[in-house]
C-alpha positions in Angstrom: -0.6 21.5 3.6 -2.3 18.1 5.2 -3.6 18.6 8.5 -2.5 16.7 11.2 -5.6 15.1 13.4 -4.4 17.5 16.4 -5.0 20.7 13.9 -8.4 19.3 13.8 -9.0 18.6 17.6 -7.9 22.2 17.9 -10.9 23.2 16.2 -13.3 20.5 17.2 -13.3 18.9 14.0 -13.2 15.3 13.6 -12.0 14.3 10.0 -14.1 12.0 8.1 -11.1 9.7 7.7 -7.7 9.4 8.7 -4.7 8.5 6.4 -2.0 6.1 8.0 1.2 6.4 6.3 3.0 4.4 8.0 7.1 3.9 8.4 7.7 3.3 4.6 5.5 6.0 3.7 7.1 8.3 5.6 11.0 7.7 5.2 11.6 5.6 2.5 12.0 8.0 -0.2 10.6 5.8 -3.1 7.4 5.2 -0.9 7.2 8.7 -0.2 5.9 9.3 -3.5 3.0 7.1 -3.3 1.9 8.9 -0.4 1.8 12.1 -1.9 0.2 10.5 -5.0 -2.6 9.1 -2.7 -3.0 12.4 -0.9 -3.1 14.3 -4.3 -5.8 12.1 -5.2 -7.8 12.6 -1.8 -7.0 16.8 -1.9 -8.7 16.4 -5.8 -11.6 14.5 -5.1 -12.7 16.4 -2.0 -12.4 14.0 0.8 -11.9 15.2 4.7 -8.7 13.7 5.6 -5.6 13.8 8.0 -2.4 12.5 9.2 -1.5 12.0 12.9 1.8 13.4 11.8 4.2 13.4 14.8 1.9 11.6 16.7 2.0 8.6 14.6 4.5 5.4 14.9 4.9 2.2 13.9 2.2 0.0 14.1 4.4 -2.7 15.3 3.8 -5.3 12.8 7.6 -6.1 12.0 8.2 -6.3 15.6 5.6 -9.3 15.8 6.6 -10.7 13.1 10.5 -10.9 14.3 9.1 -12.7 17.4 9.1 -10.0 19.5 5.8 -9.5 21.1 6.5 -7.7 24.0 7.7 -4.7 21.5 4.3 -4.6 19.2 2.0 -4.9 22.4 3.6 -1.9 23.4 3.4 0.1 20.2 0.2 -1.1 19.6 -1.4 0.1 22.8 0.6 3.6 22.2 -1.1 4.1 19.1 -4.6 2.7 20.1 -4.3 5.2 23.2 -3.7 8.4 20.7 -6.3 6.7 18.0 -9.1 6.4 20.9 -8.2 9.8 21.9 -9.1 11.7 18.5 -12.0 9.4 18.1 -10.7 7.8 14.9 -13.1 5.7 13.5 -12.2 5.2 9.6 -8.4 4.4 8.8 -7.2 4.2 5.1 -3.7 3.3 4.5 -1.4 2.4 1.5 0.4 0.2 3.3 -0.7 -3.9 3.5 1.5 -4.7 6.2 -0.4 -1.8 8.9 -3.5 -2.5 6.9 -3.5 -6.1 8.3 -2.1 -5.3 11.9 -4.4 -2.1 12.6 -7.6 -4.4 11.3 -7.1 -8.0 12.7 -4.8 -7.2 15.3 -5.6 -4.1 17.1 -9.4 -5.2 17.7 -8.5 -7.6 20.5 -6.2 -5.0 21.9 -9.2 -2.6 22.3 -8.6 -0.4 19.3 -11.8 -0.9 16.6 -11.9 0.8 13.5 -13.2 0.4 10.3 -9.6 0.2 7.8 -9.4 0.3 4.3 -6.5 -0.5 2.1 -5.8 2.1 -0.5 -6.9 0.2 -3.2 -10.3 -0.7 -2.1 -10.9 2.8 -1.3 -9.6 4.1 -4.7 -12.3 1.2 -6.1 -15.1 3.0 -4.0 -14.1 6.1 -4.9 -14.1 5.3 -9.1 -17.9 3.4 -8.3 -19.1 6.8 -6.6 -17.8 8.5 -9.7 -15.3 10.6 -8.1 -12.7 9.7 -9.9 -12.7 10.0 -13.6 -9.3 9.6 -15.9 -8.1 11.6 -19.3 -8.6 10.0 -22.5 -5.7 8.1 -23.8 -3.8 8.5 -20.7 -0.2 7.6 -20.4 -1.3 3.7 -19.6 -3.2 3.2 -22.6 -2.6 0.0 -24.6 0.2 -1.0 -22.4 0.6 -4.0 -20.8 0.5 -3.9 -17.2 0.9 -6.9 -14.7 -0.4 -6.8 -10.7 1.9 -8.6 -7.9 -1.0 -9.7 -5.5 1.1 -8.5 -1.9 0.7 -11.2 0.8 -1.2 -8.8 3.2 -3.6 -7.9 0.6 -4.1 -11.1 -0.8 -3.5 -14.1 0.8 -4.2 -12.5 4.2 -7.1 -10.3 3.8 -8.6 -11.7 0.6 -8.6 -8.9 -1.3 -7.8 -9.4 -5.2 -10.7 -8.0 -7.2 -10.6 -3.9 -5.7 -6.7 -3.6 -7.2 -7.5 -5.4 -10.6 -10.9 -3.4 -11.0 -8.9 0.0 -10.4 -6.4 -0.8 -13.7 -9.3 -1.1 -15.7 -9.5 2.4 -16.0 -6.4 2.8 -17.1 -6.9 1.2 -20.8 -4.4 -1.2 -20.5 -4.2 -4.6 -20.9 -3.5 -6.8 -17.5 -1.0 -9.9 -17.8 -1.1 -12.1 -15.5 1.9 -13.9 -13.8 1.6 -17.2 -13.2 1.9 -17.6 -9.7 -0.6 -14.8 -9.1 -4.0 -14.2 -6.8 -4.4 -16.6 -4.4 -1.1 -18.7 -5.8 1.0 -15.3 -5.7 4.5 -15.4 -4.7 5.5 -12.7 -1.9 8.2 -10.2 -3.3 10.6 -11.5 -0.5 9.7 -8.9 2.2 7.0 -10.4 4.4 7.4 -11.9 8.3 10.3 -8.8 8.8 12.8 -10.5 6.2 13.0 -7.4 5.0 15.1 -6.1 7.8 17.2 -9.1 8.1 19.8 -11.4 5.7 18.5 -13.7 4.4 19.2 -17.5 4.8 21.1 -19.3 2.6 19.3 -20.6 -0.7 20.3 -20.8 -4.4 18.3 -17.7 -5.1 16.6 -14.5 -3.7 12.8 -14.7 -3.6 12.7 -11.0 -5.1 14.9 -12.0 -8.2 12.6 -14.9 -9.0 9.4 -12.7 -8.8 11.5 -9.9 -10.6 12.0 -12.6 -13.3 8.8 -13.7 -13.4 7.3 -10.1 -13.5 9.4 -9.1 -17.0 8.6 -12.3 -18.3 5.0 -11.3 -18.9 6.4 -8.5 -21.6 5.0 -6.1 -19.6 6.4 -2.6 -19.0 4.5 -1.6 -16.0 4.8 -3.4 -12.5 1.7 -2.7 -10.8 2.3 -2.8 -7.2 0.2 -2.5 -3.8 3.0 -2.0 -1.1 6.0 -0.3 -0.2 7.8 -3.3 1.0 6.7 -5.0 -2.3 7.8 -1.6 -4.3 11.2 -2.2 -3.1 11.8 -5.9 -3.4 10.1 -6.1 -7.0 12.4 -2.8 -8.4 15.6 -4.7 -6.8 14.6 -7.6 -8.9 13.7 -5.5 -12.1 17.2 -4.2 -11.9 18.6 -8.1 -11.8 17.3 -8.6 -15.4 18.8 -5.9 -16.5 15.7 -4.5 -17.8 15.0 -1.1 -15.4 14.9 1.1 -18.1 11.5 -0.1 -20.1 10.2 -2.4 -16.9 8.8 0.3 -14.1 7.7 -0.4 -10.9 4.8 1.7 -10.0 2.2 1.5 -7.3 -1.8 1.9 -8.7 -2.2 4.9 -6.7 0.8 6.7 -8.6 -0.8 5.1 -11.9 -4.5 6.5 -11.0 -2.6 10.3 -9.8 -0.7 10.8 -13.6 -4.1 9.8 -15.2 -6.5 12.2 -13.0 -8.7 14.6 -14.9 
């Protein structure tokens, strides 16, 4: 069982880092996976972690991104409050949209923590040596291409940690062409994902879909639940879901553990 920050507090523990899983994480039932692939891989290499559980909610970031302000101040103080009350001071999270809000939005807000995305703390974890894979795993020889997610990419920079993580998978990484700092979001980002969307000649996550089993790869390497969802949708437009998967890097690094 994963202890909730409270179980802690109970005992006057404070965890060395805490593991936002955020709304996808929690109820989407695709994204659930990835979070118990990331916690498998925390349980295995011994790190002190916990969940606010109950206590968590959203972060607000669709709410801000919708235009409604009023809504994510609100969460965001909510969450700060309960965060500054266990004396959180490390977040990780697999998710790039809370990643961005809890790291460049809750500072000015009063809520300072050092946040990680999952990626770049998988990275850290494989340069410390805590993570080593089986030989031949199931990824070996196969060709594997990376969506760069918005949140990750264009917003925070980030492009080497995710990349540097598949290269212990034996594969071989295709590239899109639109990819890094040229990537082209799955279709998701600035709450579309919660709304229709406007009229157009085509969906952005059919392009990228396209453009993702165009590589020949037959793994989707992905970074983000909101990405995870948009990029399988377009898979299944070509027709091709049966030998294209979809599959985020910490699911990839979980099946390959030693």
């Amino acid at each position: 069982m994963i202890k909730t920050m409270a179980e802690y507090a109970a005992n006057g523990e404070t965890p060395e880092v805490l593991f936002w899983v955020g709304c996808a994480g929690s109820f989407d039932q695709r994204a659930q996976k990835i979070t118990r692939a990331f916690a498998t891989i925390l349980e295995k290499v011994g790190v002190q972690f916990a969940i606010l559980g109950k206590e968590e909610t959203c972060t607000g970031d669709p709410a801000r991104r919708a235009g409604n302000e009023f809504i994510f101040q609100m969460m965001a103080q909510n969450n700060i409050q309960v965060l500054n009350m266990y004396g959180v001071k490390k977040i990780v999270t697999a998710c790039p949209h809370c990643f961005n809000t809890l790291k460049n939005e809750y500072p000015a807000l009063g809520g300072n923590y050092e946040v990680i995305h999952h990626t770049t703390f998988l990275q850290s974890l494989i340069d410390q040596g805590k993570i080593t894979m089986q030989e031949g795993g199931t990824f070996k020889g196969k060709k594997i291409t990376y969506h760069d997610s918005c949140y990750l990419g264009r917003a925070n920079n980030i492009y080497e940690a995710p990349r540097k993580v598949l290269e212990l998978l034996d594969a071989e990484l295709v590239e899109m062409k639109r990819c890094r700092s040229n990537g082209l979001c799955c279709g998701a980002g600035g709450a579309q994902m919660f709304k229709e969307e406007e009229k157009g000649t085509t969906r952005i996550n059919i392009e990228r879909g396209h453009e993702a089993v165009a590589t020949g790869a037959s793994v989707i390497a992905s970074n983000c639940p909101f990405c995870m969802t948009m990029l399988t949708d377009g898979v299944k437009e070509t027709g091709r879901e049966d030998e294209v998967k979809v599959l985020d890097i910490a699911e990839m690094i979980a099946a390959n553990m030693k």
